[in-house]
N, CA and C atoms as an extended XYZ file, in Angstrom:
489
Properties=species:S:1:pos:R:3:atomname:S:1:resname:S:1:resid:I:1 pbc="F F F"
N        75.375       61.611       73.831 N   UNK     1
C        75.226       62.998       74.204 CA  UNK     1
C        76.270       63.807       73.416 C   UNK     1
N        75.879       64.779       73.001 N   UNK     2
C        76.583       65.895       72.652 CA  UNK     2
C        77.705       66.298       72.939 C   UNK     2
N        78.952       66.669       72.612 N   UNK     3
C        79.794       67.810       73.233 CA  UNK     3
C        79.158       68.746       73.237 C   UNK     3
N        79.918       69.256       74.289 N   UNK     4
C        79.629       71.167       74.886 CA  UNK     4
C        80.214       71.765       74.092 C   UNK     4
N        80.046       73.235       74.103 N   UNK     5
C        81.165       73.918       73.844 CA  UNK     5
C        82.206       74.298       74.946 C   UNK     5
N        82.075       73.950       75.987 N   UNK     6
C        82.914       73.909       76.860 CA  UNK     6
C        84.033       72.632       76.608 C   UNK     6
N        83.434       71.698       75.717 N   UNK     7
C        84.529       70.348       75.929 CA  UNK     7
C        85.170       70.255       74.771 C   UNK     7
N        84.479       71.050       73.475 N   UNK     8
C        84.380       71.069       71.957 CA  UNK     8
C        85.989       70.514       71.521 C   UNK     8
N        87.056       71.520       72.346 N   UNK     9
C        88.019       71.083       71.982 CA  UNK     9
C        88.994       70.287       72.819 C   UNK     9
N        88.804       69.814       73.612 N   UNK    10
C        89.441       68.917       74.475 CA  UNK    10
C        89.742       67.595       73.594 C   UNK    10
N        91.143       67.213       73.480 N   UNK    11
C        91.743       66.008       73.048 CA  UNK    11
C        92.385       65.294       74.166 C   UNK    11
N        92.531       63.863       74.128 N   UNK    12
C        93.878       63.226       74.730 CA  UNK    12
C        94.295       63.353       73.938 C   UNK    12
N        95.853       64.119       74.711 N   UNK    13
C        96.860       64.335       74.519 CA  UNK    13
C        98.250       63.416       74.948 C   UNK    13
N        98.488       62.860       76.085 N   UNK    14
C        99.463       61.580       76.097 CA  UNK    14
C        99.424       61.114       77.631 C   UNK    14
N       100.063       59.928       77.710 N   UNK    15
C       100.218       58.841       79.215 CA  UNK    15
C       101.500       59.073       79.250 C   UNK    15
N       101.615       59.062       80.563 N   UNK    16
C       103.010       59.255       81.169 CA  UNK    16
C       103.511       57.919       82.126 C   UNK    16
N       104.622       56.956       81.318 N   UNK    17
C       104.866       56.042       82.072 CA  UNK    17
C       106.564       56.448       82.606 C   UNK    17
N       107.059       55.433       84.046 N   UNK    18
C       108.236       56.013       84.365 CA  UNK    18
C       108.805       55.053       83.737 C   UNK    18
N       110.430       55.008       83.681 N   UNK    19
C       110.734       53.945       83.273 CA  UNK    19
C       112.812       53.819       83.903 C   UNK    19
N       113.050       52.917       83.985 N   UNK    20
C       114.368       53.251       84.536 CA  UNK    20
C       115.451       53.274       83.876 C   UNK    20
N       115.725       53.219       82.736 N   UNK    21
C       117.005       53.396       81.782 CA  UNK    21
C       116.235       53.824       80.611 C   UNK    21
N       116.490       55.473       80.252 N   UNK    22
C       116.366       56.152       79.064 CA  UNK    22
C       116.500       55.784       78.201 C   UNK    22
N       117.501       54.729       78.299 N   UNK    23
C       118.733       54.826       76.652 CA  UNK    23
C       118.215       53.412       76.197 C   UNK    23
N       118.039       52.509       76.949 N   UNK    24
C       116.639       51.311       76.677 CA  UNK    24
C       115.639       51.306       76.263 C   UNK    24
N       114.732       52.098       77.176 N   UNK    25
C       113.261       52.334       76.820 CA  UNK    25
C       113.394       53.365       75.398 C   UNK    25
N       113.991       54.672       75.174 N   UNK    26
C       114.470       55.187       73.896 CA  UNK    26
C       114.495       54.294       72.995 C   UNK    26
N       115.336       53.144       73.004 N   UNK    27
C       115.640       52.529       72.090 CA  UNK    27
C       114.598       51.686       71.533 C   UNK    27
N       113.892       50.941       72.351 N   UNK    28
C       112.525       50.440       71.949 CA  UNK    28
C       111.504       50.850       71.665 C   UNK    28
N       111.037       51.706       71.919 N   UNK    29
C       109.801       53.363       71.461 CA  UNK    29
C       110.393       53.477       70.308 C   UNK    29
N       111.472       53.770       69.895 N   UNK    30
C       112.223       54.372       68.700 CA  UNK    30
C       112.428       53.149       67.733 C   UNK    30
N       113.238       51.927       67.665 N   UNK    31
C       113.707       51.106       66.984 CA  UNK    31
C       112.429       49.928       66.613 C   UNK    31
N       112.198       49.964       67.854 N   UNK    32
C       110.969       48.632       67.745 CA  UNK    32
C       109.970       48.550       67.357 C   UNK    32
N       109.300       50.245       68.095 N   UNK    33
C       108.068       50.280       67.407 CA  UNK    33
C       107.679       51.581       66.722 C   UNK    33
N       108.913       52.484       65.907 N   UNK    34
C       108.785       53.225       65.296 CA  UNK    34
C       108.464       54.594       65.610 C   UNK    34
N       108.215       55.176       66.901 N   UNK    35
C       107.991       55.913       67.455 CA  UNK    35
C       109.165       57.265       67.256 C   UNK    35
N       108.846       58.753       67.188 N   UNK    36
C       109.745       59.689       66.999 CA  UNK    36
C       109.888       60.232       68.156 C   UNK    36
N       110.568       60.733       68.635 N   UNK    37
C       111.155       61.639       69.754 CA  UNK    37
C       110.726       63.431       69.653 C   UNK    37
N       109.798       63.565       69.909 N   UNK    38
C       109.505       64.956       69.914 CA  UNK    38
C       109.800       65.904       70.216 C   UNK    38
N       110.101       65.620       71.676 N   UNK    39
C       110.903       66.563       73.046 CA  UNK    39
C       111.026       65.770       73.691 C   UNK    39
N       112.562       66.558       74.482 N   UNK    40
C       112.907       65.601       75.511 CA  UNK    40
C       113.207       67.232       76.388 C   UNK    40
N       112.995       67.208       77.595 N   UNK    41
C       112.783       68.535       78.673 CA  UNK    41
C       113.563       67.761       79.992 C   UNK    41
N       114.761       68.637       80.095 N   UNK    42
C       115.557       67.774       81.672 CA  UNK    42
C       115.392       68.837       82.376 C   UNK    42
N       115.235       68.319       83.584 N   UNK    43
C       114.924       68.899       84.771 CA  UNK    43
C       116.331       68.298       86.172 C   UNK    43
N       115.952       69.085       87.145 N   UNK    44
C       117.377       68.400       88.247 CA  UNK    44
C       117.422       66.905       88.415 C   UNK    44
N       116.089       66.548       88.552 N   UNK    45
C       115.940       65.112       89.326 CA  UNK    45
C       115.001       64.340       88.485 C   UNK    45
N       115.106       64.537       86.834 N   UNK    46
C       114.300       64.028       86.225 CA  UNK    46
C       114.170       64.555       84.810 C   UNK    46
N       113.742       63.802       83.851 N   UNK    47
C       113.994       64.220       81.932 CA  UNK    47
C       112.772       63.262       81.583 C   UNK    47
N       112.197       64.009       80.951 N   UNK    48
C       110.838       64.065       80.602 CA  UNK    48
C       111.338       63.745       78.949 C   UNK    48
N       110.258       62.388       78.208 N   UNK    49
C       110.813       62.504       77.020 CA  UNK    49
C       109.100       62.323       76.291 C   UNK    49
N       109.232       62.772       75.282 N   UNK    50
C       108.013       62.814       74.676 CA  UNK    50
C       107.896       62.346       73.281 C   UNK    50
N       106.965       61.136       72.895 N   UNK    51
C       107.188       60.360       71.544 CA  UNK    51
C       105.984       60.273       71.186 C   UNK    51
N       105.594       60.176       69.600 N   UNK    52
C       104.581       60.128       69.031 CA  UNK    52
C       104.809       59.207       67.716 C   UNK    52
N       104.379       58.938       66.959 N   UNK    53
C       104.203       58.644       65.668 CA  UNK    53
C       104.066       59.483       64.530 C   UNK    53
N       104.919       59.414       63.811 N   UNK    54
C       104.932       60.332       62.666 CA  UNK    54
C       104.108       60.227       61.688 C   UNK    54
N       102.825       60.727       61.064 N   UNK    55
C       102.327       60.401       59.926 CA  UNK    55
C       101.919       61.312       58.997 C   UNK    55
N       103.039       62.372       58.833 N   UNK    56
C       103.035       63.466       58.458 CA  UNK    56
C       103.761       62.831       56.687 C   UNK    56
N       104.558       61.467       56.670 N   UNK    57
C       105.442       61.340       55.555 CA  UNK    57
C       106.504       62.070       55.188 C   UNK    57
N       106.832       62.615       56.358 N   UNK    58
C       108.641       63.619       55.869 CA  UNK    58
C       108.570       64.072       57.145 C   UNK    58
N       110.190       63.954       57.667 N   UNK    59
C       110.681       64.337       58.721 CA  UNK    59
C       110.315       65.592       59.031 C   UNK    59
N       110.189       65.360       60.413 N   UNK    60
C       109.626       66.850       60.905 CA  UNK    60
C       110.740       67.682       61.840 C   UNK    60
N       110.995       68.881       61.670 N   UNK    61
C       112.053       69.473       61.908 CA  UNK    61
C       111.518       69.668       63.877 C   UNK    61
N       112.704       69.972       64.198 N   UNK    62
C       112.394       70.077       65.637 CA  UNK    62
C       111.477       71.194       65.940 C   UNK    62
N       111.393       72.277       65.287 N   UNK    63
C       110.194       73.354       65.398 CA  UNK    63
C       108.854       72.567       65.263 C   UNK    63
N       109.243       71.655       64.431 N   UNK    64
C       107.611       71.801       64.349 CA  UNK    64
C       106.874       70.292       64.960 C   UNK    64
N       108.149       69.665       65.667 N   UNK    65
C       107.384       68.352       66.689 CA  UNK    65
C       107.349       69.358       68.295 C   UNK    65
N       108.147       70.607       68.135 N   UNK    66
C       107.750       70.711       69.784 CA  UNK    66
C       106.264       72.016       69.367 C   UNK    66
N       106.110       72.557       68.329 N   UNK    67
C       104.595       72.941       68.120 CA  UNK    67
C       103.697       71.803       68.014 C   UNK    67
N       104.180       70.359       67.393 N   UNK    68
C       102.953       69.733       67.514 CA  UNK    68
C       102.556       68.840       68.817 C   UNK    68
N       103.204       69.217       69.724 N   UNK    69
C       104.104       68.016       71.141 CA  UNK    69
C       102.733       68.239       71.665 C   UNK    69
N       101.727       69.510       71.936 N   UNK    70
C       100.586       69.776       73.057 CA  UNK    70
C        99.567       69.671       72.296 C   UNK    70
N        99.387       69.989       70.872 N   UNK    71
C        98.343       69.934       69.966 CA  UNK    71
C        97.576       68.841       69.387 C   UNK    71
N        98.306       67.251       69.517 N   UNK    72
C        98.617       66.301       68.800 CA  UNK    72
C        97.667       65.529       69.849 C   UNK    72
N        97.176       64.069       68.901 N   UNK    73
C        96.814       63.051       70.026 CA  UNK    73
C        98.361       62.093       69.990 C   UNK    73
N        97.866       61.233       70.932 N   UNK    74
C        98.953       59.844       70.784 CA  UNK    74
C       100.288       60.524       71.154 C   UNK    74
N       100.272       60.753       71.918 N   UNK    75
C       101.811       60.962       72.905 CA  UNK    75
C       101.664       60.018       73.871 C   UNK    75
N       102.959       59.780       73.909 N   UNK    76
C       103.849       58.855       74.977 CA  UNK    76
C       104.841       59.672       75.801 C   UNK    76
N       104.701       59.829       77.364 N   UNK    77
C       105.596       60.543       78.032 CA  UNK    77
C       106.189       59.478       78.300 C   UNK    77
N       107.659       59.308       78.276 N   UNK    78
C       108.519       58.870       79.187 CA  UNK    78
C       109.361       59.654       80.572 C   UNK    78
N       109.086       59.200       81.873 N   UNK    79
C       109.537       59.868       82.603 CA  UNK    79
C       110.659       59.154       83.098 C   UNK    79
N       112.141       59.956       83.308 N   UNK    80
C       113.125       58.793       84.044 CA  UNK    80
C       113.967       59.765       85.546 C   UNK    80
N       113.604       58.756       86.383 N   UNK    81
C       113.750       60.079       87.581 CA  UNK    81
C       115.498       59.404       87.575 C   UNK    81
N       116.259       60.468       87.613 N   UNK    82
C       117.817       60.094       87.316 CA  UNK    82
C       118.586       59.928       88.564 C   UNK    82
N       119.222       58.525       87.886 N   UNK    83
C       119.934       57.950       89.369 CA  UNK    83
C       119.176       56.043       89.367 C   UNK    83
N       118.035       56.059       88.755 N   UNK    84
C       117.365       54.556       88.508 CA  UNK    84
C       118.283       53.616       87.840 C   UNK    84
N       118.768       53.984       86.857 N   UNK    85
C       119.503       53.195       85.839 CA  UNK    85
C       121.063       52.482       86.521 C   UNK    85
N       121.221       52.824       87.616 N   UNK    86
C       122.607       52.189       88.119 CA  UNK    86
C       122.364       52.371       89.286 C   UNK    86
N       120.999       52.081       89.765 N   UNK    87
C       120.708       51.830       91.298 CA  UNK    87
C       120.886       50.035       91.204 C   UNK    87
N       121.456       49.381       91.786 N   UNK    88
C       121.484       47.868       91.901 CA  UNK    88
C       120.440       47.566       93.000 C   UNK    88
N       119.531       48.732       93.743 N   UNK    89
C       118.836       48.424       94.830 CA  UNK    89
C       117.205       48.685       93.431 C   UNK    89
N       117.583       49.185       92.801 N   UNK    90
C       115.575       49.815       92.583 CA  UNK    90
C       115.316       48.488       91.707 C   UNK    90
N       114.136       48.029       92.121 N   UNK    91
C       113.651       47.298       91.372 CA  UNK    91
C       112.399       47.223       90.636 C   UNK    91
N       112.433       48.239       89.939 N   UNK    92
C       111.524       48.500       88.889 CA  UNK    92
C       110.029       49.151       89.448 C   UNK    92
N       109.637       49.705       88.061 N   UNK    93
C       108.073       50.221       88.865 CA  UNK    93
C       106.957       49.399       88.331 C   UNK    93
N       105.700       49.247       89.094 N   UNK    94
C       104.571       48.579       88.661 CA  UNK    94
C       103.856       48.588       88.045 C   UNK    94
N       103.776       47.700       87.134 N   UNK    95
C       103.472       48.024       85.441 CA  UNK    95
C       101.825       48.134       85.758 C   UNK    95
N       101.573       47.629       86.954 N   UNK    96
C        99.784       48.009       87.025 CA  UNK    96
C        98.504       46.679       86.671 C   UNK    96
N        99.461       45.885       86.162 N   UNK    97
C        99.020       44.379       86.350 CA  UNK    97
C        98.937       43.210       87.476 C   UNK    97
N        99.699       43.585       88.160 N   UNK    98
C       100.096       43.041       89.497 CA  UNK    98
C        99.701       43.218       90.259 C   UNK    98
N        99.489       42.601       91.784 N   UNK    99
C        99.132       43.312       92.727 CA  UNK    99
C       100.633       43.329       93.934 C   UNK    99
N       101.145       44.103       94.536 N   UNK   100
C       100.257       45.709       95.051 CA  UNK   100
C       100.336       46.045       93.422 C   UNK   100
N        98.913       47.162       93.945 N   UNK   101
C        99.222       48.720       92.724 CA  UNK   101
C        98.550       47.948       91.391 C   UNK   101
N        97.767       47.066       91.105 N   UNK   102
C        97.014       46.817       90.164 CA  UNK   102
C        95.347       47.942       90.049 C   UNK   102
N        95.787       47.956       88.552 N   UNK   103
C        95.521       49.023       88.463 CA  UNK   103
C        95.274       49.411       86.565 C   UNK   103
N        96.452       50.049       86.736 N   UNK   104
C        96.513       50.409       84.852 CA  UNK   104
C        96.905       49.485       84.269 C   UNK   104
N        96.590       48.853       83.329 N   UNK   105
C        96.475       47.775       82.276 CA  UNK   105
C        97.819       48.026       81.114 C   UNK   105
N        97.297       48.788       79.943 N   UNK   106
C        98.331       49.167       78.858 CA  UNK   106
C        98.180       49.534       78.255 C   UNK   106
N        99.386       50.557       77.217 N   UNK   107
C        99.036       50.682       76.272 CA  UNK   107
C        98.734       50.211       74.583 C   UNK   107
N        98.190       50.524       74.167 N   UNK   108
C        97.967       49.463       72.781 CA  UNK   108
C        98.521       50.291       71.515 C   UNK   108
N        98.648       50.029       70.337 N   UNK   109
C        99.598       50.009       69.165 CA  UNK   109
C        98.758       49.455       68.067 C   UNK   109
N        97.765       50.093       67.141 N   UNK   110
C        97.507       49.517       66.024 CA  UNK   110
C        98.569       49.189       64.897 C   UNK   110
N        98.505       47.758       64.575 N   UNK   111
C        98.993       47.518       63.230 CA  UNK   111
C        98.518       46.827       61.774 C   UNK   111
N        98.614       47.303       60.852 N   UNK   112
C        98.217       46.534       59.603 CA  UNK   112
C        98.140       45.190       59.737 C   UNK   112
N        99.302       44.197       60.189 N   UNK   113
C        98.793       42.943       60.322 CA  UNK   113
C        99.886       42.542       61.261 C   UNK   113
N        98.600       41.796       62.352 N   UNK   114
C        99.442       41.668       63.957 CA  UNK   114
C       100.536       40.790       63.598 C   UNK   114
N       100.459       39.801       62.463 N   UNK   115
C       101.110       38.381       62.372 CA  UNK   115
C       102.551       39.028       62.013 C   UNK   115
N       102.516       39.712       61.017 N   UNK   116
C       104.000       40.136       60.620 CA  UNK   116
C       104.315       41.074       61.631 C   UNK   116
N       104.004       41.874       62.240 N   UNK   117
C       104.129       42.624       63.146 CA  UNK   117
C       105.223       41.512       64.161 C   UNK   117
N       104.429       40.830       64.992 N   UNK   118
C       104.896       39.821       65.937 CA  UNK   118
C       105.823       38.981       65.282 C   UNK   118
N       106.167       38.849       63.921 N   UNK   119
C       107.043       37.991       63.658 CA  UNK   119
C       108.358       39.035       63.459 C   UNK   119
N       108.204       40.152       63.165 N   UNK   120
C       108.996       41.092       63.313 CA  UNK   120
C       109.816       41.300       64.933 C   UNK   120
N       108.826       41.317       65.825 N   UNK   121
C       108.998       41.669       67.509 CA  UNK   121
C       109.677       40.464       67.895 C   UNK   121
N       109.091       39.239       67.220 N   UNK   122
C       110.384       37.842       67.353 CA  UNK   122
C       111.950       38.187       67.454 C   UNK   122
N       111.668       38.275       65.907 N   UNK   123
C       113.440       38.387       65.437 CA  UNK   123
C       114.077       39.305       66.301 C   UNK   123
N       113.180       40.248       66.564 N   UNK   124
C       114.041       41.495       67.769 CA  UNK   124
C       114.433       41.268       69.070 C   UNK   124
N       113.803       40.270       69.539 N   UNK   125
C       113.795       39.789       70.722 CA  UNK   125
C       113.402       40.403       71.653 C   UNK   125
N       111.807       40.728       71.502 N   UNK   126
C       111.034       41.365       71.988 CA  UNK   126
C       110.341       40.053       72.930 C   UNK   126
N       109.999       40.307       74.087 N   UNK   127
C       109.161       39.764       75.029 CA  UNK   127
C       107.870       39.867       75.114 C   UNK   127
N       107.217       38.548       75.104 N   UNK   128
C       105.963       38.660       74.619 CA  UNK   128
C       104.979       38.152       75.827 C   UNK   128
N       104.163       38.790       76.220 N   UNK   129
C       103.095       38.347       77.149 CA  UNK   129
C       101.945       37.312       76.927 C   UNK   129
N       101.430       37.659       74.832 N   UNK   130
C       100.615       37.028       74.942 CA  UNK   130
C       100.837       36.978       73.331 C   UNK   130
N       101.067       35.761       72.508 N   UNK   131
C       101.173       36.171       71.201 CA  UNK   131
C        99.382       35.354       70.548 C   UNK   131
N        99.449       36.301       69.318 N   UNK   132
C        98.634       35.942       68.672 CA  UNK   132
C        97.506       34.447       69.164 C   UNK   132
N        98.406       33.478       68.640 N   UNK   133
C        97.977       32.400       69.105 CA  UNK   133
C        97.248       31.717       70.764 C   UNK   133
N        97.875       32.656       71.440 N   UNK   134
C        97.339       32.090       72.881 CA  UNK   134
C        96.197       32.895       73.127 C   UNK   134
N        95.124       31.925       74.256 N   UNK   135
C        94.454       32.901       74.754 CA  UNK   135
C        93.184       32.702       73.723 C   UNK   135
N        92.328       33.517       74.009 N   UNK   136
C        90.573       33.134       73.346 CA  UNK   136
C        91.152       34.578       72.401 C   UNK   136
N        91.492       35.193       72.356 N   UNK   137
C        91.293       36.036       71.569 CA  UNK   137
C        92.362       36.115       70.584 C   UNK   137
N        92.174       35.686       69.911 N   UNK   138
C        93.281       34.979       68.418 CA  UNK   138
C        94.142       36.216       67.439 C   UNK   138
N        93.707       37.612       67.548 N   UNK   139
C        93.745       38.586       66.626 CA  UNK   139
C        94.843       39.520       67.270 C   UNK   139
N        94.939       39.539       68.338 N   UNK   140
C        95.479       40.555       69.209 CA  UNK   140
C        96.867       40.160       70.014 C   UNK   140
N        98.254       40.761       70.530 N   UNK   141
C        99.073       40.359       71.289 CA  UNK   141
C        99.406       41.311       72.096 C   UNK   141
N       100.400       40.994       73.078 N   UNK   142
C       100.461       41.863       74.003 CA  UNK   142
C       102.255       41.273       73.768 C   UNK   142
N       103.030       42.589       74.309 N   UNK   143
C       104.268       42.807       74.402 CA  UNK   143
C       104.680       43.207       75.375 C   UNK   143
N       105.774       43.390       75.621 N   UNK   144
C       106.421       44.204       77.186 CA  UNK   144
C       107.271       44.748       76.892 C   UNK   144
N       107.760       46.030       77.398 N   UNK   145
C       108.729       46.707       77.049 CA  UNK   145
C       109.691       46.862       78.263 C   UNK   145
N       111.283       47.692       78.085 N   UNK   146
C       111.734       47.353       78.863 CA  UNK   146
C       111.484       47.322       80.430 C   UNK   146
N       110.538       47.883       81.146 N   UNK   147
C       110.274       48.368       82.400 CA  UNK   147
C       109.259       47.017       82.464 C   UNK   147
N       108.192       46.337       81.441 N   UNK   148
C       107.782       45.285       81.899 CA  UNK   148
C       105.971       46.039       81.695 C   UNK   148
N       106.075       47.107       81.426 N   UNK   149
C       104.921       47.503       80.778 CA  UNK   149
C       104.762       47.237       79.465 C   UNK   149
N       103.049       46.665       79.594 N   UNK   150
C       102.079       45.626       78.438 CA  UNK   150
C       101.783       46.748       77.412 C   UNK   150
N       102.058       46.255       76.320 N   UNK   151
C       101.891       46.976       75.178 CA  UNK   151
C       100.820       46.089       74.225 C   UNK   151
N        99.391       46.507       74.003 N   UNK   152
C        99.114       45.474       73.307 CA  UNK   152
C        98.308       46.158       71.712 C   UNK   152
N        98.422       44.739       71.152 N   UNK   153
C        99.043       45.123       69.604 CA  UNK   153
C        97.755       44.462       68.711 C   UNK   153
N        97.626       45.665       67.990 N   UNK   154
C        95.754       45.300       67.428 CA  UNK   154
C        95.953       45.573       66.179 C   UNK   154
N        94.725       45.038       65.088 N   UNK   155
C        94.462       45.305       64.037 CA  UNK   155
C        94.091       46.535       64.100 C   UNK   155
N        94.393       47.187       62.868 N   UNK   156
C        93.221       48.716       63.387 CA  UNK   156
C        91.936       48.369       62.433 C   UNK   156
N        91.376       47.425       62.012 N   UNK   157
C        90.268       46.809       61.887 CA  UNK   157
C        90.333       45.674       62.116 C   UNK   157
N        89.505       45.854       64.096 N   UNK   158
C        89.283       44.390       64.525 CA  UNK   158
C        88.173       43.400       64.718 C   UNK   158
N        87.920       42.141       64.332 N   UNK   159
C        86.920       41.174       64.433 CA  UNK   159
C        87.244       40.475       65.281 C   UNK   159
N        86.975       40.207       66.784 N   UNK   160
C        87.204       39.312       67.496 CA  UNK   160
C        87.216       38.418       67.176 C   UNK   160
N        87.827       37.383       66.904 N   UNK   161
C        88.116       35.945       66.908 CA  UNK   161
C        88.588       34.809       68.488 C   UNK   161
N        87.347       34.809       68.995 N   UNK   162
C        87.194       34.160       70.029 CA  UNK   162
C        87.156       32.343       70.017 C   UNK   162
N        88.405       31.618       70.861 N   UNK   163
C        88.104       30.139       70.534 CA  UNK   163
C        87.584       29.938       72.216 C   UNK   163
């Protein structure tokens, strides 16, 4: 079916996961898997951070990631309600795989080639749910990031390879 012109311009625009240490989850969005920092918006009881992927090929000045922050697909909200990160009582939120609260699954990450990719996420000491090799589906992996939310990691031209 058609778009409307009522829907003509409607994009996803981004998922909003929580997460409990900024300066962690930052660091892995940013270091691990290349991700830029667009905006970050603090509020009393909470800082909203907003990441995308750059594929513009030259740094983008802060004018023009918080013009492209609502316009853009592929945003990543990070939400961190403040006070999580040195609670010794909170124990994390539900990545949505689990039950209670199963539910949301994950997000995924195309890459040129999963193998170097994952041999990369090795050396980093990245935590892996499901690498390449395991599992019927041979092409694809899944990762976890710090909160324990599944990140999973695809060709961006994929052929299932089912054993």
């Amino acid at each position: 079916m058609p778009r409307t012109a009522e829907t003509a311009s409607f994009k996803f625009n981004h998922t909003m996961l929580r997460v409990k240490d900024p300066k962690v989850s930052l660091a892995f969005y940013q270091d691990v898997l290349g991700m830029d920092l667009y905006s970050e918006q603090k509020f009393d009881d909470f800082t909203l951070y907003f990441l995308a992927f750059n594929h513009d090929g030259r740094d983008l000045t802060q004018e023009e990631k918080n013009a492209a922050r609502f316009s853009r697909e592929g945003v990543l909200e990070l939400t961190h309600n403040h006070g999580t990160e040195n609670d010794p009582e909170f124990k994390g939120y539900a990545s949505g795989n689990t039950d209670p609260g199963k539910g949301f699954g994950h997000i995924a990450i195309t890459v040129d080639d999963v193998e170097k990719a994952c041999e990369r996420f090795e050396k980093l000491g990245v935590q892996f749910k499901k690498r390449p090799s395991d599992g019927k589906m041979r092409n694809i992996a899944f990762i976890l990031d710090p909160d324990g939310y599944w990140i999973e990691i695809v060709p961006g031209q994929i052929k299932l390879i089912l054993k």
